[in-house]
N, C-alpha and C positions, 0 to 999 in steps of 0.2 A: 847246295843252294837250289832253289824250285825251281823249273822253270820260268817264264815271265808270262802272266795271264794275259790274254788280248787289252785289258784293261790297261796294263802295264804298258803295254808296248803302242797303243794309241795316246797315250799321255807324255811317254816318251817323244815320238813324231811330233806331237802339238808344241812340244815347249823346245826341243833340240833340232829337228830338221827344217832345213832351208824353204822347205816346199815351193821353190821359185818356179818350179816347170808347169806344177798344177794351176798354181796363181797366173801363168803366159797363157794356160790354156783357156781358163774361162774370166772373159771379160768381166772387167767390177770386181772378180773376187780378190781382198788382199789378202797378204800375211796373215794379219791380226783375226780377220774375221773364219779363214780357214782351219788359223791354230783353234779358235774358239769353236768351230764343229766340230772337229776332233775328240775337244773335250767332254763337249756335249754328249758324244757318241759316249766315250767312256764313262760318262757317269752311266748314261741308262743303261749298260751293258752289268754294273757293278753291282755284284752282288749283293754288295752292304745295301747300297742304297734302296734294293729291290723289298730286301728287309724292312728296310725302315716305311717304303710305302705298301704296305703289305700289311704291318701292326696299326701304318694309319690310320690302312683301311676298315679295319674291323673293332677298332676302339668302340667304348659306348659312346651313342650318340648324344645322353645326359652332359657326359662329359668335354670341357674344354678343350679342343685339337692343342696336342703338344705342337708348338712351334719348334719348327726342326732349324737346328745352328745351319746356317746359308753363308757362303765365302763372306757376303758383303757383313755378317752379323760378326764374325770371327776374325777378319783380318785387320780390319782398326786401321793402322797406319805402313804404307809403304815406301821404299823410300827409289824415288827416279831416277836414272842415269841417264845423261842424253846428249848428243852429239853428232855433228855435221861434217860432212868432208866433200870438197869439191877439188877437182883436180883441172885446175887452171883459172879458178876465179875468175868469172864464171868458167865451168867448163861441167863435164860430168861429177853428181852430186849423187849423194845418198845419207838419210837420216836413220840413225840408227838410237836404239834406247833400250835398257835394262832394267825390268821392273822389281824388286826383290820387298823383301818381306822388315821387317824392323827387325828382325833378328841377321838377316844380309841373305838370306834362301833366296834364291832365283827363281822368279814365279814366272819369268821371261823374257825373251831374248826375240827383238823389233828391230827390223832392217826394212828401208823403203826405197828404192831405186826415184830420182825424183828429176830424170833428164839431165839438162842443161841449166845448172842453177851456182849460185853464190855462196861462197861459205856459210855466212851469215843467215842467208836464206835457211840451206841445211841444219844449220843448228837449232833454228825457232823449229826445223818442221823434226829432227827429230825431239823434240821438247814436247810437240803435240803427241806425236804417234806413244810417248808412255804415258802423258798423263790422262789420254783417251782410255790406253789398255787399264791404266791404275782405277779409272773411273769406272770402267766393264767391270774390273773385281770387287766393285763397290769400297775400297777402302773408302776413312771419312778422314783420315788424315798425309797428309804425304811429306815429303822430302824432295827438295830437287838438286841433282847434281850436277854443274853444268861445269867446262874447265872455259867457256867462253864469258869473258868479263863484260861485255856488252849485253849479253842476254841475262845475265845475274841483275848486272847494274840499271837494265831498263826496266827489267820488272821488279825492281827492289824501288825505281822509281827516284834513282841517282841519276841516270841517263835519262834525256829525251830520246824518243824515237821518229826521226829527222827524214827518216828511207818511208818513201811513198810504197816502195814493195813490203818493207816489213811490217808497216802498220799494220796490214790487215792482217797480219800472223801475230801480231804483239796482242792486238785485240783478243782474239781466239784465245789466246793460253791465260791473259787474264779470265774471262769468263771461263775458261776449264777450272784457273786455282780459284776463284770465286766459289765452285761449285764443293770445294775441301770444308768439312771444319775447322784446319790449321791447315797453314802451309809453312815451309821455311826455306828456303833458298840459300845454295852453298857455291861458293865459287872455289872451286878445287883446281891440285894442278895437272894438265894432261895425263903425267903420269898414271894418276891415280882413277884416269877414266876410261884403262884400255878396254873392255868391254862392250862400252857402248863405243868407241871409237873402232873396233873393232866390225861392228855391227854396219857402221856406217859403211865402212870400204867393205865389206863385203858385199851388201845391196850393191855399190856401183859395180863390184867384179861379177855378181851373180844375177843384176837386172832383177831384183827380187822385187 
């Protein structure tokens, strides 16, 4: 087997490691937005890609620029994992979310440390932190997994939403799934959402 090209091993970092210490160290910057330089870095390092603007460059200028396949043209639909955990209602919270591919490929793995906050709370926010990331890869269509029935049930629009705190979070993720071609909403059961659950207690254990 090859070695792992820096390409490799920056794309690794971006989508697998915690980066909680770099995110402590510079103010404003999260998870999501660090994982996303990361990537960034990797692409312009890549050698394919260097190819492809390089033939850009020198195509006739008669002719039509090939439009080059971009995440957002190629990935269509993905489907969100998402989940909250607060350890004393309220007490310390972290929203966690898994973004994957329609085939189940994990395109990423969302943890947000989020203080002193409420399950409930936690669940809408990690609902936002994937289908923000889902929106950064440009999918046009998504999936959402949630094992919380009140978060399913409010935005399916069987529940009202009664919490003066959650309002302004319910509003938010409406206007995110607004921004989908399709959306579809799954109420699963825990079990089946250790991942993003996963994610969540990790953010509270690692402040990420």
């Amino acid at each position: 087997m090859p070695p792992p090209s820096i390409v490799d091993i920056l794309r690794h970092i971006a989508r697998e490691e915690p980066l909680s210490s770099t995110v402590r160290t510079f103010r404003g910057l999260t998870r999501e937005r660090l994982g996303q330089l990361l990537d960034e870095a990797a692409t312009r390092l890549d050698p394919a890609s260097k190819a492809e603007d390089r033939a850009a460059a020198v195509s006739p200028s008669s002719a039509a620029p090939a439009e080059r396949s971009s995440p957002s043209e190629s990935l269509g639909r993905v489907r969100v994992y998402s989940d909250g955990a607060a350890r004393g209602n309220p007490g310390p919270a972290g929203a966690g979310a898994v973004v994957t591919d329609a085939e189940g490929q994990v395109l990423a793995r969302l943890g947000r440390f989020l203080g002193t906050q409420t399950n409930n709370t936690a669940e809408y926010q990690g609902l936002l932190l994937g289908l923000r990331h889902a929106k950064s890869l440009g999918a046009r269509e998504v999936d959402v997994y949630a094992d919380s029935e009140l978060l399913i049930r409010q935005l399916g629009g069987q529940y009202q939403v009664k919490s003066a705190t959650l309002k302004p979070l319910f509003d938010e993720a409406r206007k995110l799934l607004a921004a989908f071609a399709r959306v579809r909403l799954h109420h699963i059961p825990r079990a089946k959402n250790g991942e993003a659950d996963a994610m969540s207690n990790r953010a509270i254990d690692e402040r990420m």
